[in-house]
N, C-alpha and C positions, 0 to 999 in steps of 0.2 A: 036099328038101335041094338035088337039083340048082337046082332054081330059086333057092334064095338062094345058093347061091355064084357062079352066074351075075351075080345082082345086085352083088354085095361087088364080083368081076372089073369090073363096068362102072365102080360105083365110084371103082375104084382107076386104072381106066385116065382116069375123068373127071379125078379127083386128081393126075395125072400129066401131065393136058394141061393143066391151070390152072399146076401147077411148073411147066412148061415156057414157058408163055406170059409167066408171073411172073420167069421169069431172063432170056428174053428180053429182056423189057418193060428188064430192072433195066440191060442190056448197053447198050442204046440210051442212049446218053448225050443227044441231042436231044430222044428222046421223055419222056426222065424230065427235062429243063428244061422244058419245056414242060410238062407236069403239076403238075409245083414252080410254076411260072412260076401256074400257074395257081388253083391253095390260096392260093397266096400271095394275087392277086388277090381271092379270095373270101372270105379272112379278113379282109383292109385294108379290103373294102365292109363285111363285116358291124361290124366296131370300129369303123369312122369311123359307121355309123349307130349303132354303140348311145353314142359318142362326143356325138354329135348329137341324141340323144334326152337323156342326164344335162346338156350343156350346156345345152336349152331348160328345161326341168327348174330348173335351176341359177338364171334368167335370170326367169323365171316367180315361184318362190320371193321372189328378190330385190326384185322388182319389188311385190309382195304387203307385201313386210318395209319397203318404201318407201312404200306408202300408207298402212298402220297406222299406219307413227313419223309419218307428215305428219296423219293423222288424231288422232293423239294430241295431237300439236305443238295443233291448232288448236282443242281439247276445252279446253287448258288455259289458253285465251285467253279462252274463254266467259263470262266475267263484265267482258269488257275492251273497251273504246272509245279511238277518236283519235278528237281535236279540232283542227279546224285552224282557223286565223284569229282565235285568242286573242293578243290584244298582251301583248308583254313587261316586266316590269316590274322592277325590278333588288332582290332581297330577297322574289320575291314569295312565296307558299305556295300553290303549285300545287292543294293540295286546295282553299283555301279561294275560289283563280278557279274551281274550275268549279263551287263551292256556289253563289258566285253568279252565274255563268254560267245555272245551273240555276235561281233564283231569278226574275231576272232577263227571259230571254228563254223558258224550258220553261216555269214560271208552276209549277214543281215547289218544294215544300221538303223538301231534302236537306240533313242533319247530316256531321258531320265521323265520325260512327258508320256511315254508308252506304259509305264511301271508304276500301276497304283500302293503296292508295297511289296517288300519282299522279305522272308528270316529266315534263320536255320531253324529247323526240326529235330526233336531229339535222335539220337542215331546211335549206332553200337561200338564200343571199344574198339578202337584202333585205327578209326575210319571216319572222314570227314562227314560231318553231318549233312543232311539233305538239306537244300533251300527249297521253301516253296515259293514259288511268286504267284502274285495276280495283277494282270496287266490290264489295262484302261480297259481295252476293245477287244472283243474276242474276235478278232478279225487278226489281230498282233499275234492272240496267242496260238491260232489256227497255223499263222504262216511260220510260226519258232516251232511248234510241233510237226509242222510238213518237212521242214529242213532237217529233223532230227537223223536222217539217212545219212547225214554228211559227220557225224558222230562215229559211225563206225569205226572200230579196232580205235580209239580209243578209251580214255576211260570214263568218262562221260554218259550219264545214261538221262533219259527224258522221258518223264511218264502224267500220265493226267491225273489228277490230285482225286483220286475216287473217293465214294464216305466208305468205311468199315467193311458195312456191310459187302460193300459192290468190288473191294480188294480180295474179302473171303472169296465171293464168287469165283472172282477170275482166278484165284488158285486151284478149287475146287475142279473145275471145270478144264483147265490144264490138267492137274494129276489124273479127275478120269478120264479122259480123252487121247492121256500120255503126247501131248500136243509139244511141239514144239515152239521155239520163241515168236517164228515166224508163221505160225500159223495161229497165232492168238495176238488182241490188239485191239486198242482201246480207241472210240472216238466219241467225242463229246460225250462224255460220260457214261458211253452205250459199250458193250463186251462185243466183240465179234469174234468170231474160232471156225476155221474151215474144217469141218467133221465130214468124214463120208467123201470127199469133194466137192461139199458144201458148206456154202456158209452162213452162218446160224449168228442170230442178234439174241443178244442177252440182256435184260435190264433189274430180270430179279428173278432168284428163283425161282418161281412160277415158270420161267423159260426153262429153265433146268429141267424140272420134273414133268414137264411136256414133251422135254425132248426124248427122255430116258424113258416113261410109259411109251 
């Protein structure tokens, strides 16, 4: 018994010198700003960092939500071709120029049943505007794109109908590469460019700045 009440006494006198230091502490009005002064600091770091963790988060997501919809964008092009350097004719029927366009210079015979529509696109002074088409099956528009080799040295050109974004690309990606026509080229909405004497698939930026890191 002696020994535990000895103990309880130490206790109470330790309890007593922690009060004591705790009113103290509470009296000192510099040393309790400077401890305020100092939570506060450590709560601002920790919310700006978890602040900065939901923002990149935030930023990431977005980013993600911006390739899909441009991947989507460009899925729903996939049966779709421009033509440039078709002359204009006042009355004409857009589908039935590029049946015999395709007649014509692809050496293909294509019906008005291939051709789910087709129009002109705005184009620049002096120069026939571009037709787009999109055709039933992309199986038609794979074989009018394979044949586009037989285009040659005329004035005719054949390109796959990209979204915005994926036209900047494959500029971007020419001028730094200083690529020529033949070593850059489009399939099903995808960029390919032989670099190095390799050749590299593009589908969005991201390829870009993986290739340049």
């Amino acid at each position: 018994m002696p020994d535990t009440r000895s103990a309880l006494k130490g206790e109470d006198r330790e309890d007593q010198l922690i009060q004591r230091v705790i009113e103290k502490t509470l009296k000192n009005k510099d040393l309790m700003q400077e401890i305020l002064s100092s939570v506060t600091q450590i709560v601002k770091q920790e919310f700006e960092q978890q602040i900065k963790v939901l923002s990149d988060k935030v930023i990431q997501l977005e980013h993600a939500l911006e390739v899909k919809t441009e991947g989507n964008e460009q899925y729903s092009r996939i049966n779709n071709l421009r033509i440039f350097g078709v002359p204009e004719s006042e009355g004409e029927n857009t589908g039935n120029v590029i049946i015999n366009l395709c007649k014509q210079n692809l050496k293909l015979d294509l019906s008005v049943v291939d051709i789910d529509c087709a129009h002109r696109l705005p184009g620049v002074p002096n120069k026939p505007r571009p037709i787009i088409v999109k055709f039933v099956r992309r199986s038609t528009k794979i074989l009018v794109s394979s044949n586009k080799k037989e285009l040659k040295g005329t004035q005719y050109v054949i390109r796959e109908d990209l979204t915005k974004i994926r036209q900047q690309l494959f500029k971007e990606i020419k001028t730094k590469f200083e690529l020529s026509a033949r070593d850059i080229w489009t399939s099903n909405g995808k960029i390919f460019a032989k670099i190095n004497n390799k050749v590299a698939k593009f589908v969005n930026y991201n390829d870009l700045r993986s290739l340049i890191v």
